[in-house]
LUMBANU-367721 format. One record per residue (C-alpha): residue in three letters; y, z, x. Coordinates in steps of 0.25 Angstrom, whole numbers, always signed. Layout:
BEGIN
res | c2 | c3 | c1
Ala | Y | Z | X
...
//
This chain:
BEGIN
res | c2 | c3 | c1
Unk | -213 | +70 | +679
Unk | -214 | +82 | +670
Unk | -224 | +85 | +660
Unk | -225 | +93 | +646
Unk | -235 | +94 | +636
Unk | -234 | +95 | +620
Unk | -240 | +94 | +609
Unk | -227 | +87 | +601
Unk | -215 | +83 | +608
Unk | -203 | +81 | +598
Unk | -192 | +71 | +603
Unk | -179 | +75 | +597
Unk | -173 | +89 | +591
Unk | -165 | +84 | +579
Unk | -170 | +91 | +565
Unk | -184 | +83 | +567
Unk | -187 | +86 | +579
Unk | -185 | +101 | +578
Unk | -194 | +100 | +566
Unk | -203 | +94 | +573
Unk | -205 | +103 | +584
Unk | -206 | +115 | +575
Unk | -216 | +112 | +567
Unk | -223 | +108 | +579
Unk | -221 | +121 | +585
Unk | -225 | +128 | +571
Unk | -239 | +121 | +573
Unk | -239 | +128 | +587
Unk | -239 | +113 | +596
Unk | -232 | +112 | +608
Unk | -220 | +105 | +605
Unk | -209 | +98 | +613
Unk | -194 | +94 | +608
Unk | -186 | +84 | +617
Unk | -173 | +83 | +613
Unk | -161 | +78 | +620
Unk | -152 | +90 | +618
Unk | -159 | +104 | +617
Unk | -148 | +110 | +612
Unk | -146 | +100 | +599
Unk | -160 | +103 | +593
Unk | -159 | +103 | +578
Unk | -143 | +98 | +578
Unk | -138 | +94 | +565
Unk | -131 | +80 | +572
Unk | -125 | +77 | +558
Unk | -122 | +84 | +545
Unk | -122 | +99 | +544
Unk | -134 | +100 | +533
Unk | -147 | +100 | +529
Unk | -152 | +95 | +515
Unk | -148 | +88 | +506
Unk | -151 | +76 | +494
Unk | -166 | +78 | +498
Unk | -165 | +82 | +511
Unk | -165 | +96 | +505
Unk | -178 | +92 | +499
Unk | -182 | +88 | +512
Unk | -178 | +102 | +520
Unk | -185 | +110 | +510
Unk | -199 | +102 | +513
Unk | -197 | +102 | +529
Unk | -197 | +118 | +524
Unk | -208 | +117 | +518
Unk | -217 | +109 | +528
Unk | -211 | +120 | +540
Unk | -200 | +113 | +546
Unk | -186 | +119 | +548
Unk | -175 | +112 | +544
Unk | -174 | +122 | +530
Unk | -176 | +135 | +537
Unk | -165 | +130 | +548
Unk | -154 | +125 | +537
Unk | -156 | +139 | +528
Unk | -152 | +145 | +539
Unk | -140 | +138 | +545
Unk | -134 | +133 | +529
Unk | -119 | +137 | +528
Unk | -121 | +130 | +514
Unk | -132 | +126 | +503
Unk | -131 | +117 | +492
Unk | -142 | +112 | +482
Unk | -138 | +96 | +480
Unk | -140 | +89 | +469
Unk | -139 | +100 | +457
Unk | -135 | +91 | +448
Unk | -148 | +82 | +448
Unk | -162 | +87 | +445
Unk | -169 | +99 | +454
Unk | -177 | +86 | +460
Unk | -164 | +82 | +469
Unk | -159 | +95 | +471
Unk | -158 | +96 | +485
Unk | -155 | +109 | +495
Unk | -143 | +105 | +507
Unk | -135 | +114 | +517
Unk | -124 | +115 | +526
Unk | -128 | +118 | +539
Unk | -123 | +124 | +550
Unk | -126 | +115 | +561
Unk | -125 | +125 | +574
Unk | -134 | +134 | +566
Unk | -145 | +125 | +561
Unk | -146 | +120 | +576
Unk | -145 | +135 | +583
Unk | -159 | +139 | +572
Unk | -166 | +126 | +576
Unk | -163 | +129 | +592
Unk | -168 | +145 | +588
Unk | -182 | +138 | +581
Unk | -184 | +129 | +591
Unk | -183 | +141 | +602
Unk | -190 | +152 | +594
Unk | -201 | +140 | +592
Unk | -212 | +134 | +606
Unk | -205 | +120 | +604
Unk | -201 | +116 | +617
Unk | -186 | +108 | +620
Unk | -184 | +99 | +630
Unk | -171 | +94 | +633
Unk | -174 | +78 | +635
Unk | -175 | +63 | +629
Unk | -189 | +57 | +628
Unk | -189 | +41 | +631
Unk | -202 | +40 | +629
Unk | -216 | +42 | +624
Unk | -230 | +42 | +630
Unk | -242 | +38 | +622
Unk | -258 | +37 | +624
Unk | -267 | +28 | +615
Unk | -257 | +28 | +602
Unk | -254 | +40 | +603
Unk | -241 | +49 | +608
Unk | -243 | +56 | +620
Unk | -229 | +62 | +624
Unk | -212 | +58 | +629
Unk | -207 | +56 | +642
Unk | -192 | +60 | +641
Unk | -179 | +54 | +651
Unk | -182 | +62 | +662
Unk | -197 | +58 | +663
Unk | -202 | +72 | +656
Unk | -216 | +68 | +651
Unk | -221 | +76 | +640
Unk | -235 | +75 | +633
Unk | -238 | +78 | +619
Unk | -247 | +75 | +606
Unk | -235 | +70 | +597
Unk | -221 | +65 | +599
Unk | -210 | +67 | +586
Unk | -197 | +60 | +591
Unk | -185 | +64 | +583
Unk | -175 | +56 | +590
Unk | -164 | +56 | +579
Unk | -152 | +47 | +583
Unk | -154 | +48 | +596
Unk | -162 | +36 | +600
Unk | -153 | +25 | +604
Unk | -141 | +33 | +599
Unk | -128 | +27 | +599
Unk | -115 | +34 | +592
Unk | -103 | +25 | +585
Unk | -89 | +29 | +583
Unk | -82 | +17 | +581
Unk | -85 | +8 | +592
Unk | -88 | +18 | +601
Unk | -104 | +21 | +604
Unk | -109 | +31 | +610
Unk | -125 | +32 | +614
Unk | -129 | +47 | +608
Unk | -139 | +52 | +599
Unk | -128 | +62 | +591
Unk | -114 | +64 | +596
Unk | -112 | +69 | +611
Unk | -129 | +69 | +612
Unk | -136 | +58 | +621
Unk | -146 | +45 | +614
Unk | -160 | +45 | +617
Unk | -164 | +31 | +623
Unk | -175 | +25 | +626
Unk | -186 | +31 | +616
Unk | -181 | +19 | +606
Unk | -187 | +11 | +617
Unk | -200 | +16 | +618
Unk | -203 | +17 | +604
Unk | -200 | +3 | +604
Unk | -209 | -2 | +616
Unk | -219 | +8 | +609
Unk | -219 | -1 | +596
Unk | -209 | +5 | +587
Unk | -199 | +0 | +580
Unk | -184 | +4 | +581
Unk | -170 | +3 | +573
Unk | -158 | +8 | +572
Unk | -151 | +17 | +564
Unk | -136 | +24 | +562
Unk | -131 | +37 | +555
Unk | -118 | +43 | +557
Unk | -109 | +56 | +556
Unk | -96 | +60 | +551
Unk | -86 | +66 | +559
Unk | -84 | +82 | +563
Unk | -71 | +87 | +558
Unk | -64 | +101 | +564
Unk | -64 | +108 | +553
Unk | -50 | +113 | +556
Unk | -43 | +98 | +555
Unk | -47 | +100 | +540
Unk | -39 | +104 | +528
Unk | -50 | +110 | +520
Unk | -40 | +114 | +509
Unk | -43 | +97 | +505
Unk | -58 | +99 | +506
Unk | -67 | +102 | +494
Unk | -77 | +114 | +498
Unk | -92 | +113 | +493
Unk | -99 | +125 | +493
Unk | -116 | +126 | +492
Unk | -123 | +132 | +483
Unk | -121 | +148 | +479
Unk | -136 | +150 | +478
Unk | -140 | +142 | +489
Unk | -155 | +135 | +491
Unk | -161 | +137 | +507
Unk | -170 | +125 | +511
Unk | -182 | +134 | +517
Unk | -191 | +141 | +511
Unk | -192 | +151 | +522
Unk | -178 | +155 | +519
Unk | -177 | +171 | +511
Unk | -163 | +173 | +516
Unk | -153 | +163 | +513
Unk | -138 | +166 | +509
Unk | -130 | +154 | +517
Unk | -115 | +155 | +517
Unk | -109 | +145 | +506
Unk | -101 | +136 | +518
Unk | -90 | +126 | +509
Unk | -92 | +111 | +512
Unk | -81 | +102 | +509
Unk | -78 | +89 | +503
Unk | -67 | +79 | +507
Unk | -64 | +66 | +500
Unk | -62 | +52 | +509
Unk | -50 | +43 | +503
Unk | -46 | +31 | +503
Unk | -37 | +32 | +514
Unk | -46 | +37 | +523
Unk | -56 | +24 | +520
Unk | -46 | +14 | +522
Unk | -45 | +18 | +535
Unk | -62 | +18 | +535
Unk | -61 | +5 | +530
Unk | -49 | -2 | +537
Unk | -60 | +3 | +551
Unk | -74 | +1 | +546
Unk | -74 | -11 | +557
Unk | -74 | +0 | +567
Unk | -85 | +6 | +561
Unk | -99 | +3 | +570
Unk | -107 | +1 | +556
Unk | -95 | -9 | +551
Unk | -94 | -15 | +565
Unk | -108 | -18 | +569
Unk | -110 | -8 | +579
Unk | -120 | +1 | +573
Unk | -132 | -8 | +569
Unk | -142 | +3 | +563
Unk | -141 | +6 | +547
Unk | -134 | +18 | +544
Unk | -138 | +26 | +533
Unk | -134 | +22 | +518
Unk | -134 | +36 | +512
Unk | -125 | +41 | +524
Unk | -115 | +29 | +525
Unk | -103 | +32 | +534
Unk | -89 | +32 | +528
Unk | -85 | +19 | +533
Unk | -99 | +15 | +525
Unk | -95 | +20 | +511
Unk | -81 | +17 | +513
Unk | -86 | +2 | +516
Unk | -97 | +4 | +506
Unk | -90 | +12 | +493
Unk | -77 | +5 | +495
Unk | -72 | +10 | +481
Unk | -73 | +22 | +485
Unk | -61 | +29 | +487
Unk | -66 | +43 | +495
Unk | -79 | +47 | +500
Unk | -82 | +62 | +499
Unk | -82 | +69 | +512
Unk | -89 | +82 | +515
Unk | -85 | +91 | +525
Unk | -96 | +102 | +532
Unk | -95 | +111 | +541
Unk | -105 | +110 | +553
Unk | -107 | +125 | +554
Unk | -105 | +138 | +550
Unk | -89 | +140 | +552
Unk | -89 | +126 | +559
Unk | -76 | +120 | +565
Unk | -81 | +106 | +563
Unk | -83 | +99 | +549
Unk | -95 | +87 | +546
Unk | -88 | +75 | +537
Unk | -98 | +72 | +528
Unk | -97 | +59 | +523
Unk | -89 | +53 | +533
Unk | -99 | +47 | +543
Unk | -93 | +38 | +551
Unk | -95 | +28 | +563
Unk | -79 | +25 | +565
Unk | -70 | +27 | +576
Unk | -66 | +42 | +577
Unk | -51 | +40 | +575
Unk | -54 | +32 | +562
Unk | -63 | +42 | +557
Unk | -52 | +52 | +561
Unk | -40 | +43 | +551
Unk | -49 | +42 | +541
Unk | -53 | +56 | +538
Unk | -37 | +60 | +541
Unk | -34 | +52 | +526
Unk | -42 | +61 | +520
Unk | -35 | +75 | +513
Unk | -41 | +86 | +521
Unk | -42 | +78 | +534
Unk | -30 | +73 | +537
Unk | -29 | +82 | +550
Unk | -45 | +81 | +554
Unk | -50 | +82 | +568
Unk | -65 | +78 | +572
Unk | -76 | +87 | +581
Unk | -81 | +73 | +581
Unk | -80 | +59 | +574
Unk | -90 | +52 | +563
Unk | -101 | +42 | +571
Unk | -112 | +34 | +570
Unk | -125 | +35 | +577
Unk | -135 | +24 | +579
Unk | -149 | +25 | +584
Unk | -163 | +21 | +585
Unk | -175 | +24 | +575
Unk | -188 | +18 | +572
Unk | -193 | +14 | +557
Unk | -203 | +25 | +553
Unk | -210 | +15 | +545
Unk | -218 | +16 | +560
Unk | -223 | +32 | +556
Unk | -233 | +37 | +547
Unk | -231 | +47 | +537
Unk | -234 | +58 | +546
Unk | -222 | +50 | +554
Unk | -230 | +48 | +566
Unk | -229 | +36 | +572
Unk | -239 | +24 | +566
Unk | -241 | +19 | +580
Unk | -241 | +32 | +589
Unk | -249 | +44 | +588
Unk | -243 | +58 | +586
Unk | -228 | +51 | +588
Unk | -219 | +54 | +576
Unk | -203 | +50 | +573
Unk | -192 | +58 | +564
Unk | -179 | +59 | +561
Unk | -170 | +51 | +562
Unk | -177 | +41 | +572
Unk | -185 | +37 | +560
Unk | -173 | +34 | +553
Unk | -170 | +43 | +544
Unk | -155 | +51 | +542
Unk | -154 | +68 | +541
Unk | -158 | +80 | +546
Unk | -168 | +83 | +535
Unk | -175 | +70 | +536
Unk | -177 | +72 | +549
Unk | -182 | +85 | +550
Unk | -192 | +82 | +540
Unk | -198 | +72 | +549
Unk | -200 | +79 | +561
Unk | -207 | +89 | +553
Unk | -216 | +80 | +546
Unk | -217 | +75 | +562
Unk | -218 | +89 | +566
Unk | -230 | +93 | +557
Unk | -236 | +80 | +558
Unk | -236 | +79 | +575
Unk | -242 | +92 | +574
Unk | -253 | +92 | +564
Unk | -257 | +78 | +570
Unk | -259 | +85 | +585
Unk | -266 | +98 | +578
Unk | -275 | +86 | +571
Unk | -272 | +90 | +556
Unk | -270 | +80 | +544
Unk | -253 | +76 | +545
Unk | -242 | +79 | +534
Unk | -240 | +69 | +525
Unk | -229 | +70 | +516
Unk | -229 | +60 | +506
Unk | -218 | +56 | +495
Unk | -222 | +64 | +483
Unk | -223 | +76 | +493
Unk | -209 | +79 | +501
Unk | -196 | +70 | +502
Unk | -200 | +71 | +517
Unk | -214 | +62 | +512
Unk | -202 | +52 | +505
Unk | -195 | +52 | +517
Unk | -207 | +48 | +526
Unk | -212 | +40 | +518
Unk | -200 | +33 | +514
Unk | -198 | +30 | +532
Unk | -213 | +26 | +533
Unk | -214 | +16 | +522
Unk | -197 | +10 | +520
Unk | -189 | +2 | +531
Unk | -178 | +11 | +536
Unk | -166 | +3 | +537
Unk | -157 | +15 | +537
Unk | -156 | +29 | +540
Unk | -166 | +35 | +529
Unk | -160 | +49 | +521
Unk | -168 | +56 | +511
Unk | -163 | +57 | +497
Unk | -171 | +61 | +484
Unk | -171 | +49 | +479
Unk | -180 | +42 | +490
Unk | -190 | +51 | +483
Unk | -197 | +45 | +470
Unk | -203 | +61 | +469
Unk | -192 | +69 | +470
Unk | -195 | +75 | +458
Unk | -206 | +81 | +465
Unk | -199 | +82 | +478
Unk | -190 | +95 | +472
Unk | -185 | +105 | +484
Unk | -189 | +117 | +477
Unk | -204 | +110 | +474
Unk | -205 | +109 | +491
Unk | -217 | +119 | +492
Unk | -226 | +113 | +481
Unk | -223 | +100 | +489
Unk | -225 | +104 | +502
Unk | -234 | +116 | +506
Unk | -246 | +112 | +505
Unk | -243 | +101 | +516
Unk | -235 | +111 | +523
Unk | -246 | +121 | +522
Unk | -258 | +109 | +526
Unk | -251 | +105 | +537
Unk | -247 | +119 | +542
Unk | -232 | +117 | +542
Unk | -228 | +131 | +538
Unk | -228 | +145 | +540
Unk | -236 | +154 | +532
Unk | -223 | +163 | +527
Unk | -218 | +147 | +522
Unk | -231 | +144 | +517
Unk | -233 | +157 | +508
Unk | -217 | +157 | +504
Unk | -219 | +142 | +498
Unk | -234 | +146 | +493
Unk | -227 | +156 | +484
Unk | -215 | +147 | +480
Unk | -228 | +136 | +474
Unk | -236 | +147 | +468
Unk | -223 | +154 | +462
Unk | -218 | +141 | +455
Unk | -230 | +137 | +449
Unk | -231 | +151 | +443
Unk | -217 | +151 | +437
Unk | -223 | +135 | +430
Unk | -236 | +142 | +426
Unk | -225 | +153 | +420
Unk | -220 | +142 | +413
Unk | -231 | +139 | +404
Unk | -229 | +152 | +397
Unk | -221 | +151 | +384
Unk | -207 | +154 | +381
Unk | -203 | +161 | +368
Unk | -189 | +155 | +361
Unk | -183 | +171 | +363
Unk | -185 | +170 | +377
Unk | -177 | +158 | +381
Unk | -163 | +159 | +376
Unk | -156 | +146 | +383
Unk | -166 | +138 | +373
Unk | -162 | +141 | +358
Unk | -173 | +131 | +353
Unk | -184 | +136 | +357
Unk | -194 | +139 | +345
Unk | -207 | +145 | +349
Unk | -213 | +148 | +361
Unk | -215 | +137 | +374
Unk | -219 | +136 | +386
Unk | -210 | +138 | +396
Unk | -211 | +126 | +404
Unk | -208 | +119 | +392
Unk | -194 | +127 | +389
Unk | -191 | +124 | +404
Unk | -192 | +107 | +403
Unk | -179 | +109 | +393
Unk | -168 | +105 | +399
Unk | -159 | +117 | +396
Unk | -170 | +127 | +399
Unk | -168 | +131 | +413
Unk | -181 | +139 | +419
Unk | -170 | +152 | +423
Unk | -169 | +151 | +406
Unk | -184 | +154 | +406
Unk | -187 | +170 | +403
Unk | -188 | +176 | +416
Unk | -204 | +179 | +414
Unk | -205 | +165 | +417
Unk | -198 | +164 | +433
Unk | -209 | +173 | +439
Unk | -204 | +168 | +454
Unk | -193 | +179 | +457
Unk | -198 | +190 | +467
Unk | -195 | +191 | +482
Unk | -189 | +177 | +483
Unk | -175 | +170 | +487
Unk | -169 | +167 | +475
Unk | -167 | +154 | +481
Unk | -182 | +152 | +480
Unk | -184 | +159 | +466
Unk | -175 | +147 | +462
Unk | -182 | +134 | +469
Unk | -193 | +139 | +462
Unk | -190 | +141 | +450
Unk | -179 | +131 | +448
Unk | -192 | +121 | +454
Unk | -200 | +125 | +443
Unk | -190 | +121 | +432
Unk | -189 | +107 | +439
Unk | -205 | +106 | +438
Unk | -204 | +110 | +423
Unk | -192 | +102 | +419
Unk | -196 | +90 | +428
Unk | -211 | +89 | +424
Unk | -213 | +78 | +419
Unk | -205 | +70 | +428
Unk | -215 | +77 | +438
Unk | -227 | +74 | +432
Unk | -223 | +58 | +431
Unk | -219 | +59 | +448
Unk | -232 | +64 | +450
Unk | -239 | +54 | +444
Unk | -232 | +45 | +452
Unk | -235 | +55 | +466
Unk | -251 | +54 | +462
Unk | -248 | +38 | +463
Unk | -241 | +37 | +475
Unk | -250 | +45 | +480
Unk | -263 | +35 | +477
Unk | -255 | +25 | +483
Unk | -256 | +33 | +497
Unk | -269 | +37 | +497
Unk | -272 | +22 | +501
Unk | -271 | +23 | +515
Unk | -267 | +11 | +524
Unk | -275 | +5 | +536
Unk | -263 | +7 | +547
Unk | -269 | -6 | +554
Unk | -269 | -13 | +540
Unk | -266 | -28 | +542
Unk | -257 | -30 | +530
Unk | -254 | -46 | +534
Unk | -270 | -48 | +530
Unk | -269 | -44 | +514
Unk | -266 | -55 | +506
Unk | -253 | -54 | +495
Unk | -244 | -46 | +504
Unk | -230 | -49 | +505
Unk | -226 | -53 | +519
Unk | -216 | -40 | +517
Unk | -227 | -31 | +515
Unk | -236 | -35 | +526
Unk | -223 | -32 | +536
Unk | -221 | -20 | +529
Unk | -236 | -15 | +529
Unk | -238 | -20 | +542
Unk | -225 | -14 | +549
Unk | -226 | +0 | +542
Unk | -241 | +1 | +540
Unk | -241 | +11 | +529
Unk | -251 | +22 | +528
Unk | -255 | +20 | +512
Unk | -253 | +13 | +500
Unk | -242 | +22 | +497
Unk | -233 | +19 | +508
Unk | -235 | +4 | +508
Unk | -230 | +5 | +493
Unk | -217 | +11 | +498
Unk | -215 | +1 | +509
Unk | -202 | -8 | +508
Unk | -203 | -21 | +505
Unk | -219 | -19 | +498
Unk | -220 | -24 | +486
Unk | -230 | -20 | +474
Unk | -236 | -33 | +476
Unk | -239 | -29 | +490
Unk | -247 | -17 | +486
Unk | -255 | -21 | +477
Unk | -259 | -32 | +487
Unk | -261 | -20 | +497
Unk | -268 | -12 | +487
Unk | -279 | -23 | +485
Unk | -282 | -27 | +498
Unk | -287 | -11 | +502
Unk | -297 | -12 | +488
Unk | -303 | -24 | +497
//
């Protein structure tokens, strides 16, 4: 039997994984990624993007703590688009098109050009000693020793594709399942469930009449994620839109029996925010067409993603459907639309560090813990990433808390809520988002970066500046504004500070004299904007703000209570029955979190609150 030492072994090479590993090889520990397939670290196994409604807010913060996922997607964007213009600067939120072969090539190059160590494997197993983790056996009976464990198993765990009523046992699309480490965790004490998500079909682009297609370009001025990135001119690559008809769902409708969600073959919850197009057909049955989006998986790519048109049905019905539409009617697939069911395990069984509240130094992300997207994902095996290797380095962990990151909301939100269902950040799962701006990611987040030693110094004295620079330009802003100086605002009598000119609404901060926007030199104009435009939100916004953080201060009280984790819930009198399950079963690690628990009701927290004043 052969035998290998680490310091972290990461089990899995999906976008949590590689983050995983290369924060642990920033922290200089020997570290040790398992994967199935060598060749498919990094793979973008669904749409060809990164961002999006919060998930850009997400990226920027994995930027900001040191992770990758930014810098990586900056550099392999064919198109950048800000979404949400119309709303408030607090939902604004940054999204690419990405070319998939590049995005994985850069993560192949990091992970070469790093002391991370690939092997090509599958891990069935884990080895403890006293509670705590102590390394993974793999198929082959290769034992290999090591101080922390991140698995990072995607859907590969128990993986079973559907199209139609055929099933295939695979973790993607022409790539094996992982079986067997479902079953351990299992004997070990965990808990398991099961879980679905789909895909639409690949089109060859050439079977398409794009003269019927709408193009959707990004934006001219286009916004990077990372704040490492000085150069940044991305090509403007079209999308294009397509609408579904009725014809086309009729045909949807009069096979929905064949679908394995509508015939009872899959049993795991789908996700509701990413229904396939049988499910909002069956769903939104008044609806009369469904708008399609079509992307291009790379750079002058011959094969086309269908946004919009997940599916589970057979492929010649997918096929007959798309052909009713105008622009398809002559389409040919790379590859059919298909469901994928796998194994996950609650992560209301993992502390907010996302370590495991049973096993020392073992920590789950991704996917396996039953969340959807790339972004989601790579923010945990960061969070696992940093944490694994500060807890092996014996330093204080990362904990990001609500009012802090919409990585904290997202944590917290898997710790503390059932997860019936694939789990997708949006903004509105965070009650702070006003606070949780993109463009305000440095105030939020340095100091953690910079106490738990997640960053470089070149990131940390780029983000130092951007701070200092933008509470200069709002100490500029107490300065007054003469009437002559300002000419969009005609009734304007006497002098005034200029932070009070800005809170009007048709004052824009660019309107202000130019004496006033101090943070010009030696920066990307992209940057020169986020700040500036972010202090403008602060102004006008402030005292929304104001009234959040007063709300941030109480939260925060709540979770300064810590909780016993051995705390026998059944022995307070007054508790619900639901609460003592709930308490019991998730064990939360304060006040705070218990208050966020499904099912507890205010009752039950006062009763709680009194009994720790005994």
């Amino acid at each position: 039997m052969k035998q290998s030492v680490f310091d972290i072994v990461v089990v899995g090479g999906g976008h949590a994984g590689i983050e995983a590993a290369l924060i642990g090889d920033h922290y200089k520990l020997k570290t040790l990624i398992v994967t199935m397939d060598p060749g498919a670290l990094g793979r973008m196994s669904c749409n060809p993007a990164v961002g999006g409604l919060a998930k850009g807010q997400m990226v920027r913060e994995i930027d900001v703590l040191g992770g990758q996922m930014g810098r990586l997607a900056d550099r392999s964007g064919i198109q950048f688009k800000t979404l949400n213009k119309k709303k408030g600067r607090a939902v604004w939120s940054p999204r690419s098109q990405t070319d998939k072969r590049q995005y994985e090539k850069l993560v192949l190059n990091k992970i070469e050009n790093s002391n991370i160590t690939v092997l090509g494997g599958e891990v069935v197993s884990l080895t403890y000693n006293n509670g705590s983790v102590e390394g993974v056996t793999l198929r082959d009976e290769t034992a290999v020793s090591s101080r922390a464990v991140i698995v990072t198993a995607g859907t590969f765990l128990s993986g079973v594709i559907h199209i139609g009523d055929r099933k295939i046992n695979a973790g993607r699309m022409g790539e094996e399942r992982s079986e067997g480490l479902t079953e351990h965790f299992c004997s070990e004490g965990f808990l398991s469930g099961r879980l679905k998500t789909g895909t639409p079909p690949r089109l060859i682009k050439d079977s398409i009449d794009w003269n019927k297609a709408t193009p959707v370009f990004g934006d001219d001025n286009p916004l990077p994620f990372s704040y490492t990135t000085k150069e940044f001119s991305p090509p403007n690559i079209p999308c294009h839109t397509m609408e579904s008809n009725s014809a086309a769902h009729d045909i949807i409708k009069e096979n929905l029996y064949r679908s394995p969600m509508f015939s009872g073959d899959i049993g795991g919850t789908g996700p509701r925010y990413c229904p396939s197009i049988e499910d909002k057909i069956h769903r939104f049955s008044d609806r009369n067409s469904h708008l399609l989006f079509l992307e291009p998986e790379w750079l002058n790519s011959d094969q086309v993603y269908l946004n919009g048109f997940s599916t589970s049905l057979p492929e010649e019905i997918q096929v007959s459907s798309l052909r009713k539409i105008e622009g398809l009617k002559r389409v040919e697939f790379f590859r059919p639309g298909y469901a994928i069911e796998y194994d996950f395990f609650p992560p209301s069984q993992l502390k907010n560090t996302l370590e495991s509240k049973n096993v020392n130094g073992l920590y789950f992300a991704g996917q396996m813990n039953g969340t959807s997207g790339y972004e989601e994902a790579a923010a945990q095996g960061l969070v696992c990433g940093i944490n694994a290797s500060l807890k092996i380095l014996d330093k204080e962990p990362l904990i990001l808390t609500r009012d802090s990151s919409y990585i904290g909301v997202m944590i917290d939100d898997l710790i503390t809520k059932d997860t019936l269902e694939p789990y997708r950040m949006f903004t509105s799962r965070a009650e702070h988002r006003l606070t949780l701006r993109y463009s305000n990611t440095p105030e939020r987040l340095l100091e953690k970066a910079k106490a738990c030693g997640s960053i470089k110094d070149s990131l940390n004295r780029t983000l130092s500046e951007i701070v200092e620079r933008k509470q200069k330009l709002i100490r500029g802003l107490g300065n007054s504004i003469k009437p002559k100086e300002i000419s969009t605002l005609t009734t304007l009598r006497q002098s005034t500070p200029a932070k009070e000119v800005l809170k009007r609404g048709e004052v824009s901060i660019v309107d202000l004299p130019e004496r006033f926007l101090t943070y010009k030199e030696k920066h990307p104009r992209w940057l020169v904007d986020d700040v500036v435009y972010d202090v403008e939100s602060e102004i006008k916004y402030e005292g929304y703000i104001k009234r959040s953080l007063v709300e941030i201060e109480s939260m925060k009280k709540s979770e300064g209570v810590v909780l016993a984790q051995n705390k026998d819930y059944a022995s307070i009198p007054g508790l619900s029955s639901e609460a003592v399950e709930k308490l019991s079963k998730i064990k939360p690690e304060n006040l705070g979190q218990a208050m966020r628990i499904s099912g507890i009701k205010p009752s039950d927290i006062s009763v709680l609150t009194i009994s720790l004043r005994k």
